[in-house]
Residue, then its C-alpha position, 0 to 999 in steps of 0.5 A: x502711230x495713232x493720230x493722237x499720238x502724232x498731234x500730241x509729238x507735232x505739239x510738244x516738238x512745236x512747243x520746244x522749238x518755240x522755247x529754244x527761239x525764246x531766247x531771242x526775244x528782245x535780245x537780252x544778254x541772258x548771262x545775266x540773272x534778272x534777264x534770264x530768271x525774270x525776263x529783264x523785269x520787263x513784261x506788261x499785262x498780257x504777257x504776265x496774264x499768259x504767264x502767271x496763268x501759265x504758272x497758276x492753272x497747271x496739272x493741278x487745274x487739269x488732271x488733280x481737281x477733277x481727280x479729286x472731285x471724282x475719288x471723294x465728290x464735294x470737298x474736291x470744289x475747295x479749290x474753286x474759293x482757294x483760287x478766288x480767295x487768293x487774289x485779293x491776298x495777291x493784290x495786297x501782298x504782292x503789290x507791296x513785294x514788287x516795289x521794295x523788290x523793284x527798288x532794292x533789286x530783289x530777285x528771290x523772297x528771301x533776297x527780302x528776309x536777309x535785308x529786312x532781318x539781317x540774319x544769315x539763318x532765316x534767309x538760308x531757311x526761307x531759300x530752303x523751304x522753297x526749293x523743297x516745297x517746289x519739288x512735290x510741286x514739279x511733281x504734280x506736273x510730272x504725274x500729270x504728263x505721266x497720264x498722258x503718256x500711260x494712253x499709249x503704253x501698254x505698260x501703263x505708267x511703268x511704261x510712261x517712265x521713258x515719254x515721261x523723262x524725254x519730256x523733261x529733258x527737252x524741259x531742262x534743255x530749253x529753260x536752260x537755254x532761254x530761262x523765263x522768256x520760254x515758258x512766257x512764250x509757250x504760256x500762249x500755246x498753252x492757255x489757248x489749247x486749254x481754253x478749246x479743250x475746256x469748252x469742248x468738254x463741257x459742251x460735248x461730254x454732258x450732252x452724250x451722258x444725257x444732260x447735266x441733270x443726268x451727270x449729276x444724280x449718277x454722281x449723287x448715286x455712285x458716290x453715295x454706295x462709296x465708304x464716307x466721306x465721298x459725297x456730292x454735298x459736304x457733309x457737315x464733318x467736312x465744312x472745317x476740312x474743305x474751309x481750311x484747305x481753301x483758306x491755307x491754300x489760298x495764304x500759301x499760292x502766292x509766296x511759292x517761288x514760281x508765283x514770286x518769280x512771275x510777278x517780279x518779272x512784270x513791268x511795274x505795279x499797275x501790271x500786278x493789280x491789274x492781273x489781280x483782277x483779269x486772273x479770277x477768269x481763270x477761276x471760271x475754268x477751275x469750277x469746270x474742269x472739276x465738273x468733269x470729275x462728275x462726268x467720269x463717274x456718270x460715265x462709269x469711268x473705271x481708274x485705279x488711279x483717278x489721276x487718269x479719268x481726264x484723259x480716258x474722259x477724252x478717249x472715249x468721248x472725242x475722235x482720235x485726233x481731237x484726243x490729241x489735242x486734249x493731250x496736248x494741252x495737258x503736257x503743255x499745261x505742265x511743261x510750262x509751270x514746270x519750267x518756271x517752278x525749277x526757275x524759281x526754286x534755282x533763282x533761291x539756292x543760287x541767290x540764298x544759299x550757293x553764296x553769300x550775298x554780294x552788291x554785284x550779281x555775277x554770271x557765275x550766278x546765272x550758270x549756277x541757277x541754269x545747271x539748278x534747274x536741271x538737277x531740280x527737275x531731275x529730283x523731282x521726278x524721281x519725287x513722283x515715284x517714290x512719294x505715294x500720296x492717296x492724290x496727285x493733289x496732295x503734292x500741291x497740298x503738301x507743298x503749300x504745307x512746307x511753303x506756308x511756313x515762311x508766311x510771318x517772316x515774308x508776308x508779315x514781314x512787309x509790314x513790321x519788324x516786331x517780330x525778332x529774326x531768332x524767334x522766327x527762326x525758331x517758329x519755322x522750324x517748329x511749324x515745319x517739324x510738325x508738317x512733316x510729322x503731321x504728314x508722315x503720321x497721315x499717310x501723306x495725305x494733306x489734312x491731319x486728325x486732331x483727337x481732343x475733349x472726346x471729338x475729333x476735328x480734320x483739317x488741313x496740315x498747313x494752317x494747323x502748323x502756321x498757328x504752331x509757327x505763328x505761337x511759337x514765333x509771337x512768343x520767343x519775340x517777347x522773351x528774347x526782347x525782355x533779355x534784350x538779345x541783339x537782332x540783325x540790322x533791317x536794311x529796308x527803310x520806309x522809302x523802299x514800301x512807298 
């Protein structure tokens, strides 16, 4: 075994030890679904940093971004806005969320839609949405493990399938055991190792390609000999496409399940406001990590897939061990998101869907929900080998895409009630069609092409099906109150916002 090897195995076994103790942290009764889904509702502002990092900067952060900075150049820095844009979203949003949440004792987003509406349907829907648009999610994480254990396989990816499925066992195993408490605890590991990797990086692998003026005109040269619309600079056809990936991406990162889940678990609201502002330090590391999709091309870093520049960056670059360490934190970095995503998305099926809502949460419940993140993190690997997307960024495209869709009834829901339960119904299944047949007809990419008045206008899959779900809702809302068709009972009051 190579050196590399041994430092990624001492890691990822040290990781899952400290999973399996976390279920000793405080010693909570973990039958109980708020302790295990949401440690207790207990965590201040350093673990929620950790954790809500853990949760935010994954795969995506480390093997995506600087994938896509590599296949096609500038549009690839979207997500360096995306993430900035988000925060301030955040700290309106989810400040609000987590009082009537705290005070109603929600667990889930559609534990709100069913109070706020009354409707049987739109909470089922919500919960659903969720659970799917988590899958492509959890699979970024897997492909970004994948390229990783490919490194030591002579069968390349294929041969990452065994690695690939032991890793998410001991993943199952161990969030099953501790729930959220575990990935709290490694999302210091985690955030550590990521931080030294990156600075490395940005030190050692510039200076031996001869400068960052270097690293930037052999990028300029090399993208500008590929088909368009690879480029160092946007070209003026891409500004729509890069400003509605940002914008949809930034709308859509706080109401996925993982997100809500890591804030409902923080101590009060001062801790939300106040990660609201310490988490854009995480932008900081963003912005580098996709400059590193420069480095490989001036590096002359040949992939057929591009998700696996980062780690060949790193082999050629750095000595054996230090390789490692670097691979390491790129499991770990998705272990951990990995774990809260199948956390949040069981929390909605067993909360929202297994069964009908009760004042008393049952341990039946919590059993429900632990044996959920299994099967959902066994669904999603195989989402990994059977959904082809031109970038292993397109999954969290993709998701956001289908997670958007509850954006009138969860967000716009936090401040009116006008909109009727039917018409936002109706809405989210309109927008939710067309993001499938948008994605399908795109080949699973993530921006559509729009052909009209002899132009044509590309961009992100998300916002262009919120305008349809956000029309179609508006306009149902005004004809069913004209017919004066009954709406379900809002269970919320004025006091549960204050």
């Amino acid at each position: 075994m190579s050196s590399a090897a041994a430092v990624l195995s001492i890691a990822v076994l040290g990781v899952t030890a400290m999973g399996f103790a976390a279920a000793r942290w405080g010693g909570a009764n973990l039958s109980q679904l708020e302790e295990w889904a949401l440690g207790g509702r207990s965590f201040g502002t350093v673990v929620s940093w950790f954790l809500l990092g853990g949760d935010l900067y994954t795969a995506y952060t480390f093997i995506a971004v600087p994938a896509l900075v590599y296949g096609v150049g500038a549009l690839g820095f979207f997500a360096v806005p995306y993430a900035t844009i988000a925060y301030p979203i955040a700290l309106v949003v989810l400040s609000r969320f987590w009082v009537v949440a705290r005070r109603r004792g929600y667990v889930t987003t559609a534990d709100f839609v069913r109070d706020r509406y009354g409707d049987r349907t739109l909470e089922v829907a919500v919960a659903l949405t969720g659970v799917v648009a988590a899958m492509p999610y959890i699979a970024l994480q897997l492909v970004g493990m994948r390229t990783v254990f490919a490194q030591f396989s002579t069968l390349g990816a294929a041969g990452a399938l065994p690695a690939l499925t032991i890793a998410f066992v001991l993943l199952g195993a161990y969030t099953y055991a501790s729930g959220l408490r575990a990935p709290a605890l490694i999302a210091f590991v985690k955030d550590t190792l990521i931080y030294v990797t990156v600075i490395a990086a940005i030190v050692v692998i510039p200076a031996k390609l001869g400068g960052w003026q270097h690293v930037f005109s052999s990028a300029e040269s090399a993208l500008a000999r590929r088909p368009h619309p690879s480029s160092i600079l946007l070209a003026p056809g891409q500004y729509f496409t890069y400003a509605t990936m940002a914008f949809g991406s930034a709308l859509s990162l706080f109401i996925y399940p993982h997100s809500i889940t890591s804030v409902l678990a923080a101590r009060s609201r001062e801790v939300i406001r106040r990660n609201a502002a310490l988490l854009p330090i995480y932008s900081l590391l963003l912005g580098l990590l996709a400059l590193l999709g420069y480095c490989a091309i001036a590096a002359q870093i040949s992939a057929k897939d591009a998700s696996n520049v980062v780690p060949l960056l790193f082999a050629r670059f750095f000595p054996n061990w230090f390789t490692g360490v670097a691979d390491a934190a790129i499991v770990i970095g998705a272990l951990v998101p990995a774990a809260i995503m199948c956390i949040g998305a069981a929390n909605l099926f067993a909360s929202n869907v297994f069964r009908e809502f009760s004042p008393e949460r049952s341990s039946v419940e919590t059993l429900v929900a632990k044996l959920l993140t299994l099967a959902i993190a066994a669904f999603a690997l195989l989402v990994v080998f059977f959904v082809p997307v031109p970038f292993a960024i397109d999954f969290q495209l993709l998701g956001g895409a289908l997670m958007l869709q509850i954006f009138p009834a969860f967000v716009l829901g936090l401040w009116t009630r006008w909109f009727h339960p039917k018409a936002l119904f109706a809405g989210w299944a309109c927008g939710l069609s067309a993001s499938c047949a948008m994605a399908v007809a795109a080949g699973f990419n993530a921006n559509f092409t729009i052909h009209a008045f002899g132009g044509s206008l590309t961009g992100f899959i998300a916002l262009y099906s919120l305008l349809i779900n956000l029309f179609v809702s508006a306009l149902l809302t005004v004809v069913l109150r004209a017919a004066r068709l009954s709406e379900g009972l809002d269970r919320t009051s004025a006091v549960d916002y204050a």
